[in-house]
N, CA and C of each residue as an Amber inpcrd file, in Angstrom:
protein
   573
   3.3710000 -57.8210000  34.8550000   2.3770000 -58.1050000  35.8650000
   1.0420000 -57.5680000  35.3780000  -0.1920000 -58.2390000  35.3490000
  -1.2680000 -58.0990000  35.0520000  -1.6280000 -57.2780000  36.3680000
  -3.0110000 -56.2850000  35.9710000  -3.2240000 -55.2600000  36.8700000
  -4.1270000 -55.8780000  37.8270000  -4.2060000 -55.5840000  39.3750000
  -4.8150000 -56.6200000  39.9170000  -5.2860000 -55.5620000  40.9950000
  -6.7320000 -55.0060000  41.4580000  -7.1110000 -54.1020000  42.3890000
  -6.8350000 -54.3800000  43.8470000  -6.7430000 -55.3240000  43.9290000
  -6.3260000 -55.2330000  45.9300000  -4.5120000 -54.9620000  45.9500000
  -3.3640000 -55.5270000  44.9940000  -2.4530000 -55.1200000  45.1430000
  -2.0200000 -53.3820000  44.4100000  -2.6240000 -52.9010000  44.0600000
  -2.7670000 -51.5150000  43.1470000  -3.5530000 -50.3290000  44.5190000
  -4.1370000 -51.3950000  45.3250000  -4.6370000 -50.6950000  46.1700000
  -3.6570000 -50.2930000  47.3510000  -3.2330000 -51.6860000  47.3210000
  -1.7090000 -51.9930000  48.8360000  -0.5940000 -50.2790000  48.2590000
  -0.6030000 -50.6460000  46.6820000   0.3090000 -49.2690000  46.6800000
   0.0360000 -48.1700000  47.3980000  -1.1090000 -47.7310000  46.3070000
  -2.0880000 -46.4280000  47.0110000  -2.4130000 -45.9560000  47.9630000
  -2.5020000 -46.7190000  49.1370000  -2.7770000 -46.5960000  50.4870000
  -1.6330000 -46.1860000  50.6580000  -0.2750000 -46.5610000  50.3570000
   0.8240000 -46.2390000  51.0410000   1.4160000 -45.0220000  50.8000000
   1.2950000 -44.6140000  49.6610000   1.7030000 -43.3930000  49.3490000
   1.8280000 -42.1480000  49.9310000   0.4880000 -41.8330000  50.9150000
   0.6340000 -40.9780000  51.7350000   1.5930000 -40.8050000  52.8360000
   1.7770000 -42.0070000  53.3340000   2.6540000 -42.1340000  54.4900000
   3.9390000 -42.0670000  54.1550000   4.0080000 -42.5300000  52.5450000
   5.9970000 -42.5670000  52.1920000   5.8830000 -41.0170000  52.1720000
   5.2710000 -40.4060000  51.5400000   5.8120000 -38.5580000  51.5730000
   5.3000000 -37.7210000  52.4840000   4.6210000 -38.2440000  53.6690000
   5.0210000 -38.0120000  54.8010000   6.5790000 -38.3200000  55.6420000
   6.5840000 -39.5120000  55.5200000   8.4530000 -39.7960000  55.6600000
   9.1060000 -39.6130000  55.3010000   9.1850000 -39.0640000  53.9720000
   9.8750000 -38.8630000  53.2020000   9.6880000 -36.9650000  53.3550000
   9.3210000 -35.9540000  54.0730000   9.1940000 -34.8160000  53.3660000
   8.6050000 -34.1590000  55.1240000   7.8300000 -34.7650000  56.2990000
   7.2450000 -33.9720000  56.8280000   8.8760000 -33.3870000  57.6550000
   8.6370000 -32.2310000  57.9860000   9.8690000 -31.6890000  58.9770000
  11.3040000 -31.0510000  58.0210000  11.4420000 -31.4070000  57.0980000
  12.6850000 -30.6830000  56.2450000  12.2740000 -29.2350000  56.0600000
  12.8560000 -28.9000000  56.2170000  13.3010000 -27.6460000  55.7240000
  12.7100000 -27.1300000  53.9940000  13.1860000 -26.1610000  53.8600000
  12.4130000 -25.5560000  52.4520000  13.7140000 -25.6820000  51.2430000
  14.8000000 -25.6920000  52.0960000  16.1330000 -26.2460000  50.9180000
  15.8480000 -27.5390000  50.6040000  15.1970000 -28.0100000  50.9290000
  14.7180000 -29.5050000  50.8750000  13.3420000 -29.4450000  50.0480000
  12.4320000 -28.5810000  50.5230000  11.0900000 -29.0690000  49.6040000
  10.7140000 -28.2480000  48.7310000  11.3300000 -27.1820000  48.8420000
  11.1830000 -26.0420000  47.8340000  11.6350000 -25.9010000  46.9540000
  13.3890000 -26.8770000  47.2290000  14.0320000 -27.0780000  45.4520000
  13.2370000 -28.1530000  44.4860000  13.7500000 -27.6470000  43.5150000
  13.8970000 -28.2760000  42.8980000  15.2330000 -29.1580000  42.3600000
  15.1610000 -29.5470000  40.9930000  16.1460000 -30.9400000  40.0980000
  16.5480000 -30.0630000  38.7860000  16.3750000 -28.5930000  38.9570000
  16.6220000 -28.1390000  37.5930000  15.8640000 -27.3670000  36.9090000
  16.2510000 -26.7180000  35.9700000  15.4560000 -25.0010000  35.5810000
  13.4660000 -26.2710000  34.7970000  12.4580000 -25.8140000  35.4880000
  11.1490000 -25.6210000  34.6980000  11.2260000 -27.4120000  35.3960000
  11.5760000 -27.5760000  36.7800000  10.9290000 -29.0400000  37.0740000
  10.6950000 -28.8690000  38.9920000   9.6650000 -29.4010000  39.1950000
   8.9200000 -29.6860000  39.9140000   9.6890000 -29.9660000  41.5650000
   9.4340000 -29.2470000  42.3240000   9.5940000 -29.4270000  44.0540000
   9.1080000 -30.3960000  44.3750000   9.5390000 -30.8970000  45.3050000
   8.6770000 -31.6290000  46.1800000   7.4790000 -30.6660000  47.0870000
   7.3750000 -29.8210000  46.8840000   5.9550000 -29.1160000  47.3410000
   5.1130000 -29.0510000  45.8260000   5.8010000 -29.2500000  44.8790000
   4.8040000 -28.8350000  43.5670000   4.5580000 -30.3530000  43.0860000
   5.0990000 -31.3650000  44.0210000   4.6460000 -32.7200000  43.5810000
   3.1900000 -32.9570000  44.5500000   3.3040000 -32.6120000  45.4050000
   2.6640000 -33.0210000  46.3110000   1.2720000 -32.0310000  45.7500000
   1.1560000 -30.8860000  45.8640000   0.0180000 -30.5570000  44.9680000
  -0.6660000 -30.9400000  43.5870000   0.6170000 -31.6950000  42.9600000
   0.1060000 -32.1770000  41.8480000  -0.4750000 -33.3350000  42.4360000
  -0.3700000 -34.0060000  42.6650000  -1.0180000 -35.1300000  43.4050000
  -2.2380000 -35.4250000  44.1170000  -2.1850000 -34.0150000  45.0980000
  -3.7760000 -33.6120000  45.5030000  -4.7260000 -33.2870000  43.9880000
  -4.3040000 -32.8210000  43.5450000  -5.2970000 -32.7150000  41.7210000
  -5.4440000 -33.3470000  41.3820000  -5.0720000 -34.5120000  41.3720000
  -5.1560000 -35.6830000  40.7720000  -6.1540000 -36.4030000  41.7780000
  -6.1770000 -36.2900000  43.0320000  -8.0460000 -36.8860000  43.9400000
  -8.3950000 -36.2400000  43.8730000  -8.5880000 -34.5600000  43.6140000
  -9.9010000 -33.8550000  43.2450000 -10.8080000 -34.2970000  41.9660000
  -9.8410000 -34.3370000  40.9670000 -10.4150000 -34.1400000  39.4890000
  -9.8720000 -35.3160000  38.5060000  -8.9160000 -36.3740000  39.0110000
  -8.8050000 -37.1110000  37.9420000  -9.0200000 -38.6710000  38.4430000
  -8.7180000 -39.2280000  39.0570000  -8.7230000 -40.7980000  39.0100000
  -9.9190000 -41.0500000  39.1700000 -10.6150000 -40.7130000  40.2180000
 -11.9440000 -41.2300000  40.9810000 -12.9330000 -40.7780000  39.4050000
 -12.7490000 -39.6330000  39.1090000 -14.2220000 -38.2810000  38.4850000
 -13.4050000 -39.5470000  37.1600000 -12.6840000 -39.6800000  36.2860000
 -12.4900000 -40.6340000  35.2640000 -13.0560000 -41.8420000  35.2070000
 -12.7470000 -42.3020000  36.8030000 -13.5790000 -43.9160000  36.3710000
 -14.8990000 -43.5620000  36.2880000 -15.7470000 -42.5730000  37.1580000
 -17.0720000 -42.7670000  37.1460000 -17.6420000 -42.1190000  35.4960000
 -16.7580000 -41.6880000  34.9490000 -17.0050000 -41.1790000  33.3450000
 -17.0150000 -43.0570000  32.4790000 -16.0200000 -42.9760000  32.6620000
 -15.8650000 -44.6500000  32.0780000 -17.2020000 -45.5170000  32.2610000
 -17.2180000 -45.7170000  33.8350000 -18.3540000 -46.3260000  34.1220000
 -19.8650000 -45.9790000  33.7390000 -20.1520000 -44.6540000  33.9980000
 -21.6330000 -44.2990000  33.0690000 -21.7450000 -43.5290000  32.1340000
 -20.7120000 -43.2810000  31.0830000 -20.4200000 -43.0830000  29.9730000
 -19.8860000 -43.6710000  28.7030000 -18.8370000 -45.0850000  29.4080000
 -17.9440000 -45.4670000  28.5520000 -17.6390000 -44.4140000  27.4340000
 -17.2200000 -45.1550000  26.3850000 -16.5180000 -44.2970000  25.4600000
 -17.6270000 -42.7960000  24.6480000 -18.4200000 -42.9020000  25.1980000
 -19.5920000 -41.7170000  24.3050000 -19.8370000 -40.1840000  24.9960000
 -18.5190000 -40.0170000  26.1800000 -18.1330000 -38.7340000  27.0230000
 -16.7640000 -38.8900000  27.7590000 -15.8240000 -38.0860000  26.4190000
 -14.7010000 -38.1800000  26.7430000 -13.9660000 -37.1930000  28.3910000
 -13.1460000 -37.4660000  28.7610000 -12.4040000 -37.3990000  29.7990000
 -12.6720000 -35.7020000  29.7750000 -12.6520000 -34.9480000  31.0510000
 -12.3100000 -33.4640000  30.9900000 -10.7710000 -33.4780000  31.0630000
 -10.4620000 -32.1200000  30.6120000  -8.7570000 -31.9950000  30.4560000
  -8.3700000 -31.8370000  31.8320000  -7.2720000 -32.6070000  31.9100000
  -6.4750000 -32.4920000  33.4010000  -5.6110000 -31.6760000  33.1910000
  -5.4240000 -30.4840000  34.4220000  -4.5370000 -29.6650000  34.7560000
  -3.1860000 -29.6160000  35.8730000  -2.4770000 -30.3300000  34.6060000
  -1.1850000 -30.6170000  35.3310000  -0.3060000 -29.6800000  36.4170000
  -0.7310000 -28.2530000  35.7500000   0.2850000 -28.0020000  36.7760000
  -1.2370000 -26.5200000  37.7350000  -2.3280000 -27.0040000  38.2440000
  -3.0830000 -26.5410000  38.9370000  -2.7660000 -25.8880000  39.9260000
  -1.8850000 -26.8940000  40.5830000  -1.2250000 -26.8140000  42.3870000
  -0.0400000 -25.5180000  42.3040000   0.2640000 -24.6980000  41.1110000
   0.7120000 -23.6860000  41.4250000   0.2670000 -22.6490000  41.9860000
  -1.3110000 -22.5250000  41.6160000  -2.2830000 -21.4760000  41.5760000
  -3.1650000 -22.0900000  43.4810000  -3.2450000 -23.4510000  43.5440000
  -3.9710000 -24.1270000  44.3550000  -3.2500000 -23.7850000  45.5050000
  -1.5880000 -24.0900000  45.9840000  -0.5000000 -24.3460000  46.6140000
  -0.7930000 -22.9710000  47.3350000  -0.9730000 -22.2060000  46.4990000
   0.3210000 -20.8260000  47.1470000  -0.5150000 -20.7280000  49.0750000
   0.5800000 -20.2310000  49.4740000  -0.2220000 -19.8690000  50.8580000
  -0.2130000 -20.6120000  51.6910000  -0.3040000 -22.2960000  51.1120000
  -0.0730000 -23.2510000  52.0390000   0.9500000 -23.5450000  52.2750000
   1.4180000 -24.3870000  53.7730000   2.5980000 -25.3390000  54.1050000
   2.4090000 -26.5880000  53.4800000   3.5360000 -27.4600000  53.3370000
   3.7110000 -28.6210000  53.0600000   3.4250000 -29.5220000  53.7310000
   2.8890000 -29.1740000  55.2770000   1.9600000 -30.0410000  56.1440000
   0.8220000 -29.8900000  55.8900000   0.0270000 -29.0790000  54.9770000
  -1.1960000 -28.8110000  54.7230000  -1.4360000 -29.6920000  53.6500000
  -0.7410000 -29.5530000  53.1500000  -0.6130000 -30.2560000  52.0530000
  -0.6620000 -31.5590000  51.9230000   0.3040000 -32.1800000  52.8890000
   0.3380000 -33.5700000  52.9060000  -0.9110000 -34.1710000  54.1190000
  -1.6900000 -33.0880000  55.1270000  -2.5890000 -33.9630000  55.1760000
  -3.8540000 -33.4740000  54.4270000  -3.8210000 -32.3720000  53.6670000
  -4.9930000 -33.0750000  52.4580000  -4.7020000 -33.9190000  51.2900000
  -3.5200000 -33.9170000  51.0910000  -3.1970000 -35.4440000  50.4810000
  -4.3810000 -36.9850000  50.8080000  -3.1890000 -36.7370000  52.0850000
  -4.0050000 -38.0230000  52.8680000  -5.8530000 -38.2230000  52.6950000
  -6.2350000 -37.0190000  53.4190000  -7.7230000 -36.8420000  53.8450000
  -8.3350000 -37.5060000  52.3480000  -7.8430000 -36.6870000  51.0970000
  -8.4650000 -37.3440000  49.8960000  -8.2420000 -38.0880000  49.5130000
  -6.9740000 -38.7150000  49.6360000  -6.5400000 -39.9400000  49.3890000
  -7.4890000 -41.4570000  49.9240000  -7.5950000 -41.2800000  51.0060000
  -8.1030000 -41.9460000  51.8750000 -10.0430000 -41.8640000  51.8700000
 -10.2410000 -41.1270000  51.4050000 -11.6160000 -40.7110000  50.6790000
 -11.6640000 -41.4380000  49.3770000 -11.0370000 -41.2370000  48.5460000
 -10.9230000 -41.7720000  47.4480000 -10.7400000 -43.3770000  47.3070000
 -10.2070000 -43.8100000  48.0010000  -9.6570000 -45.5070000  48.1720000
 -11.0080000 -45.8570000  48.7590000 -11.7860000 -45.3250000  49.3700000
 -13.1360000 -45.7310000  50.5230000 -14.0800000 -45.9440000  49.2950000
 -14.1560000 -44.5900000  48.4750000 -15.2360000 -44.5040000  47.3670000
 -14.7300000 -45.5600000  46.5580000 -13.5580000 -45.8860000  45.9230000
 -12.8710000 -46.9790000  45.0080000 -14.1390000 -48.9530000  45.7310000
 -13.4430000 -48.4100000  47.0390000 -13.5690000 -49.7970000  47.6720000
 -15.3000000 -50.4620000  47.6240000 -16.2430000 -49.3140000  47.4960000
 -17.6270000 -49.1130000  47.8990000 -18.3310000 -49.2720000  46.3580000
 -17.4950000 -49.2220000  44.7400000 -17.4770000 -49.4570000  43.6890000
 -17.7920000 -51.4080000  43.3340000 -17.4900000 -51.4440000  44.1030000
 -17.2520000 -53.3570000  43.9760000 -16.8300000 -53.6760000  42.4950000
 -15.8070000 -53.0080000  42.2170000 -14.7650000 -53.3150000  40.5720000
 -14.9710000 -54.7100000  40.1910000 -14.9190000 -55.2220000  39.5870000
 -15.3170000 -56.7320000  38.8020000 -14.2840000 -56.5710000  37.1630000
 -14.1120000 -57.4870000  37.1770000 -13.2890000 -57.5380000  35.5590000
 -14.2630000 -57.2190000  34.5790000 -15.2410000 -57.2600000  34.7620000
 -15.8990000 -56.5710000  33.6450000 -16.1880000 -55.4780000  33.4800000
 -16.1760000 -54.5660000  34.9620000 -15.9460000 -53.4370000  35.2630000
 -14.5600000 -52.7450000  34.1320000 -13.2220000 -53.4200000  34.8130000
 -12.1550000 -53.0480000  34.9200000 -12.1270000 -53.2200000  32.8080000
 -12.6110000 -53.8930000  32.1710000 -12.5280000 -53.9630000  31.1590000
 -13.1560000 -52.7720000  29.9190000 -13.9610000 -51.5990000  30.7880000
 -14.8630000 -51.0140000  30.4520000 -14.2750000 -49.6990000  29.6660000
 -14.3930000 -49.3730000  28.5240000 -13.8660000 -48.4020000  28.3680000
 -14.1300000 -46.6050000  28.3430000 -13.2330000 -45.8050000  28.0510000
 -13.6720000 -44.4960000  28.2060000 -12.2920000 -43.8250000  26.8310000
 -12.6500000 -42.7030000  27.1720000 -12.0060000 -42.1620000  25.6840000
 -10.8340000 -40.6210000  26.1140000  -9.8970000 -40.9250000  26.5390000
  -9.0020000 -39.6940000  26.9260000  -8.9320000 -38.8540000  25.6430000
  -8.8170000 -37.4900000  26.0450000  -8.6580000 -36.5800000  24.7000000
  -7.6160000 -36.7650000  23.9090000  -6.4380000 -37.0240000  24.8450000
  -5.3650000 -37.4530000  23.8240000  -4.6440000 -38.6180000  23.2510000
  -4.9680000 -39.7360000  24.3560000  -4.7210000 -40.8830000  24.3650000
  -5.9490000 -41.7850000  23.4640000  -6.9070000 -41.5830000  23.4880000
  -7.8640000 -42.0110000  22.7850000  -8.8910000 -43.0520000  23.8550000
  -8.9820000 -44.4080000  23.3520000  -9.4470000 -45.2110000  24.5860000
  -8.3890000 -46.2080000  25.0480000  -9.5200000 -46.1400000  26.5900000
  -8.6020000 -46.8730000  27.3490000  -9.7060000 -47.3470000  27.9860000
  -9.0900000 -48.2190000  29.3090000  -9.6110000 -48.9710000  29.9230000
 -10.0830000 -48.8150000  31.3620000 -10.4670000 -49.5050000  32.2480000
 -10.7380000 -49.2390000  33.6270000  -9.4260000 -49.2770000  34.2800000
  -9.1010000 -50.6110000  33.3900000  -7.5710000 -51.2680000  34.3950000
  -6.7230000 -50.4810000  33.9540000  -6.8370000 -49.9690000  32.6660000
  -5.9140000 -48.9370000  31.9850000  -5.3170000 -47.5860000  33.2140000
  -6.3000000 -47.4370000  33.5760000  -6.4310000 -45.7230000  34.3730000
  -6.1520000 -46.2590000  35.9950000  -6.5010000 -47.2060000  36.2000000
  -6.3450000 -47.5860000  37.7800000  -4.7840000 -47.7280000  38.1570000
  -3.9310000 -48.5300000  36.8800000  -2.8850000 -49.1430000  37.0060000
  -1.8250000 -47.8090000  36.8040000  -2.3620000 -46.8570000  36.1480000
  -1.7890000 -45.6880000  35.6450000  -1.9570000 -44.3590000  37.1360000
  -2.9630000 -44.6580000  38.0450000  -3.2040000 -44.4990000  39.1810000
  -1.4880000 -44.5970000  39.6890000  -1.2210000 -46.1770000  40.5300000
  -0.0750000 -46.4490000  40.5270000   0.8140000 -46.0460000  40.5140000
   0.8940000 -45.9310000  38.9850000   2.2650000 -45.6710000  38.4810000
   2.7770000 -44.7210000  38.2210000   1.3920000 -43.7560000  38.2600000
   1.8780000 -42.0860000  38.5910000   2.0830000 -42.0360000  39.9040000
   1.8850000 -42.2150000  41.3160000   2.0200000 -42.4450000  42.5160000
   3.8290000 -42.4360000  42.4640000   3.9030000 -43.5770000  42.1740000
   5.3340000 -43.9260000  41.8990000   6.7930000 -43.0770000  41.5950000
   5.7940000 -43.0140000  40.4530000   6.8770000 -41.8880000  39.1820000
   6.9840000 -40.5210000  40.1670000   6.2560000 -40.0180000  40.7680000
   6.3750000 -38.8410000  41.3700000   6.6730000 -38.9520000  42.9080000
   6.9750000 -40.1220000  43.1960000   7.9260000 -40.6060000  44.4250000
   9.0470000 -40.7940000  44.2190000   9.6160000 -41.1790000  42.9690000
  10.8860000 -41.1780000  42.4720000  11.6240000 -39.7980000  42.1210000
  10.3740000 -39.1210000  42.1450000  10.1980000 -37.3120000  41.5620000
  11.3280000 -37.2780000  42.4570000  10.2790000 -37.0740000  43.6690000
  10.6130000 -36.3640000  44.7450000  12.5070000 -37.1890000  45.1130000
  12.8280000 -38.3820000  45.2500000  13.8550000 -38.7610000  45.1780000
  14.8970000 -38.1590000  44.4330000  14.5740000 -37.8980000  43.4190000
  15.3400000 -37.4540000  42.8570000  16.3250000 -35.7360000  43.0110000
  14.4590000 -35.2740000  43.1820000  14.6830000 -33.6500000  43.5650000
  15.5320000 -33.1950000  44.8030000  15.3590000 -34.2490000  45.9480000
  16.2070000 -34.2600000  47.4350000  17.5550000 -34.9230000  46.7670000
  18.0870000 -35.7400000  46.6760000  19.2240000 -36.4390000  45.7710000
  19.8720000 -35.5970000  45.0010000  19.2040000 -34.8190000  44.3110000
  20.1900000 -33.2970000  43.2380000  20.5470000 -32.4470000  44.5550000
  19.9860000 -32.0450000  45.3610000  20.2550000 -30.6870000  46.4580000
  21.7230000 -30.9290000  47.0440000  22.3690000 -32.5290000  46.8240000
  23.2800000 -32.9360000  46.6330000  24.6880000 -33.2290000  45.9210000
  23.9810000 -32.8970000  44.9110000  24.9850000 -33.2730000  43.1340000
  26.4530000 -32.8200000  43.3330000  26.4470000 -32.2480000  44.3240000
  27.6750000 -31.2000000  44.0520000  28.5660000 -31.9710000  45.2650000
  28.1130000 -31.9830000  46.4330000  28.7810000 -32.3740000  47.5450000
  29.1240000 -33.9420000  47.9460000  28.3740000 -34.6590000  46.4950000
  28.8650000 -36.1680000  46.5210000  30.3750000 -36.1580000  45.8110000
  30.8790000 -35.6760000  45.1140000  31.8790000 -35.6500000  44.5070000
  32.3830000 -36.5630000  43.2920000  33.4260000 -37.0470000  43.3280000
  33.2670000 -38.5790000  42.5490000  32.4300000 -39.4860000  42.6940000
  32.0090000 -39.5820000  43.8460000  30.7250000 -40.5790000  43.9500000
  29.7390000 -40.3970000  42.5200000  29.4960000 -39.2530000  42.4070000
  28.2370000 -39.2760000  41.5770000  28.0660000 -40.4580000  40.6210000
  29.4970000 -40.6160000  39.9410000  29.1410000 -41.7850000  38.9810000
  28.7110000 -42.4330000  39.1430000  28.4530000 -43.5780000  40.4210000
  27.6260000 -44.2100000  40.6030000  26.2130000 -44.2210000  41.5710000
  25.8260000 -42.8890000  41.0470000  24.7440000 -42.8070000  41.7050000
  24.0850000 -42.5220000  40.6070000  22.9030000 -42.9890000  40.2020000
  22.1940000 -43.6270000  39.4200000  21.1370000 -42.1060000  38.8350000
  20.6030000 -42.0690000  39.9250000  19.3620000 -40.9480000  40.3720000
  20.2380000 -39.4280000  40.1840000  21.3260000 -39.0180000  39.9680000
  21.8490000 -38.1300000  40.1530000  22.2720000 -37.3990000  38.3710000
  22.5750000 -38.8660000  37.5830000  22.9540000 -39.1770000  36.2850000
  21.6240000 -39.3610000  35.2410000  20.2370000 -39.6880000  35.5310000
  19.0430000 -39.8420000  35.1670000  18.6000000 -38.5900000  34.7150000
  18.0590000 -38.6950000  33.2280000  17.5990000 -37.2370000  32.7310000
  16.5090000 -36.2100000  33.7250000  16.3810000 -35.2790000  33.5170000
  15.7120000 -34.2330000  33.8260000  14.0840000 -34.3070000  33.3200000
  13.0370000 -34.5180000  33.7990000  12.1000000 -34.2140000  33.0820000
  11.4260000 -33.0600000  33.2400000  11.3670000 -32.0580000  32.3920000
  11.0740000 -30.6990000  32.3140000   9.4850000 -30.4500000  32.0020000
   8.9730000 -29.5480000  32.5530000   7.1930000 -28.9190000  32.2490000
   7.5210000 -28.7050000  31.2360000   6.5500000 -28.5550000  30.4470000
   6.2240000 -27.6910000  28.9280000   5.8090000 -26.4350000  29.4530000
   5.9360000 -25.8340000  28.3280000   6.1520000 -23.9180000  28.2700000
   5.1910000 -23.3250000  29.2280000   3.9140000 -24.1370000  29.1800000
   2.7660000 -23.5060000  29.8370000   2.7670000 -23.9040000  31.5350000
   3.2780000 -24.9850000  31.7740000   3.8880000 -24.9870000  33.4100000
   4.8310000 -24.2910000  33.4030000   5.9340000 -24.1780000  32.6310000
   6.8020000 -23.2750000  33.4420000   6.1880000 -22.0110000  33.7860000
   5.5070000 -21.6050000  32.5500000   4.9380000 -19.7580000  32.6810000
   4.5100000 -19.4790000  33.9260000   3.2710000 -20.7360000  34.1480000
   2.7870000 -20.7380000  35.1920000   3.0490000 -20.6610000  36.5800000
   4.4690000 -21.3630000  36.1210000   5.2750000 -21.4360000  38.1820000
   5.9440000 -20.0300000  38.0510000   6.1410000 -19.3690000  37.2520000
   6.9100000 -18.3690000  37.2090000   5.8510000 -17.3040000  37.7060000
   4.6450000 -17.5000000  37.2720000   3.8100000 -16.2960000  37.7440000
   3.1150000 -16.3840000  38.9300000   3.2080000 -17.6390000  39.3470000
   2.8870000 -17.8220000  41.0120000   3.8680000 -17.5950000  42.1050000
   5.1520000 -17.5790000  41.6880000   6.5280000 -17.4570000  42.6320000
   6.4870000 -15.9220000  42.9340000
């Protein structure tokens, strides 16, 4: 599927509300576990996520846009929301999710994107260059990936009490994706 801004948008908008449904009212055996030694809660998704409308999607395109490739990307800090998080609830959380979320889609919308826009490039530190549509669609699909996170992380709190079932449970059998050394350190020294 070619990347297309009003359906990329239909995602985005929604996101807030699935991990609201997905997460408001459980318990902390629920949002506080995790899927396994050095990987991510559903409270440490959800902060990662708020970091990502402070400092990366929106603050990237407008680099792209009046920089293109001649001022590369600032480094994103993946695991921020350890240091950001502490102190808060997971209702705090999820409605500053929202609040920026919903800020962010307004500022997106007030951009008037054009394919020539979306074609424009910028220069990630590690990735090198990319595109408008590159980073929007990657928007998305990080949205996604860390909705499946969270699926997954509620789905393990399980592993044990499905029994034989497990074999065919899909999400239960799916590798682990683990922080690198410097998130783990990090959750370790915020806990």
């Amino acid at each position: 599927m070619d990347f297309e801004l009003k359906s990329a948008t239909a995602i985005l908008e929604r996101t807030p509300t699935v991990l609201r449904a997905m997460l408001a009212g459980l318990g902390p055996e629920w949002t506080h576990s995790n899927y396994g030694e050095d990987t991510f809660s559903p409270f440490d998704v959800v902060g990662h996520l708020i970091t990502g409308e402070k400092i990366d999607w929106i603050a990237r395109m407008r680099i792209i846009l009046e920089h293109g490739t001649a001022r590369p990307f600032d480094k994103y800090d993946r695991y921020a929301q350890f240091e950001a998080s502490r102190g808060k609830t997971l209702g705090q959380l999820l409605d500053e999710f929202e609040q920026l979320r919903r800020a962010n889609l307004a500022t997106l919308a007030t951009m008037q994107i054009t394919p020539a826009m979306l074609a424009k490039r910028g220069t990630h530190p590690a990735l090198g260059e990319v595109t408008l549509a590159n980073l929007l669609a990657t928007w998305v699909a990080h949205d996604l990936n860390h909705v499946a996170q969270i699926a997954k992380c509620l789905a393990t709190q399980y592993q044990d009490a499905v029994g034989p079932w497990k074999q065919y449970l899909g999400i239960l059998r799916s590798p682990v994706t683990r922080m690198d050394a410097e998130g783990a350190q990090r959750r370790r020294s915020n806990q």
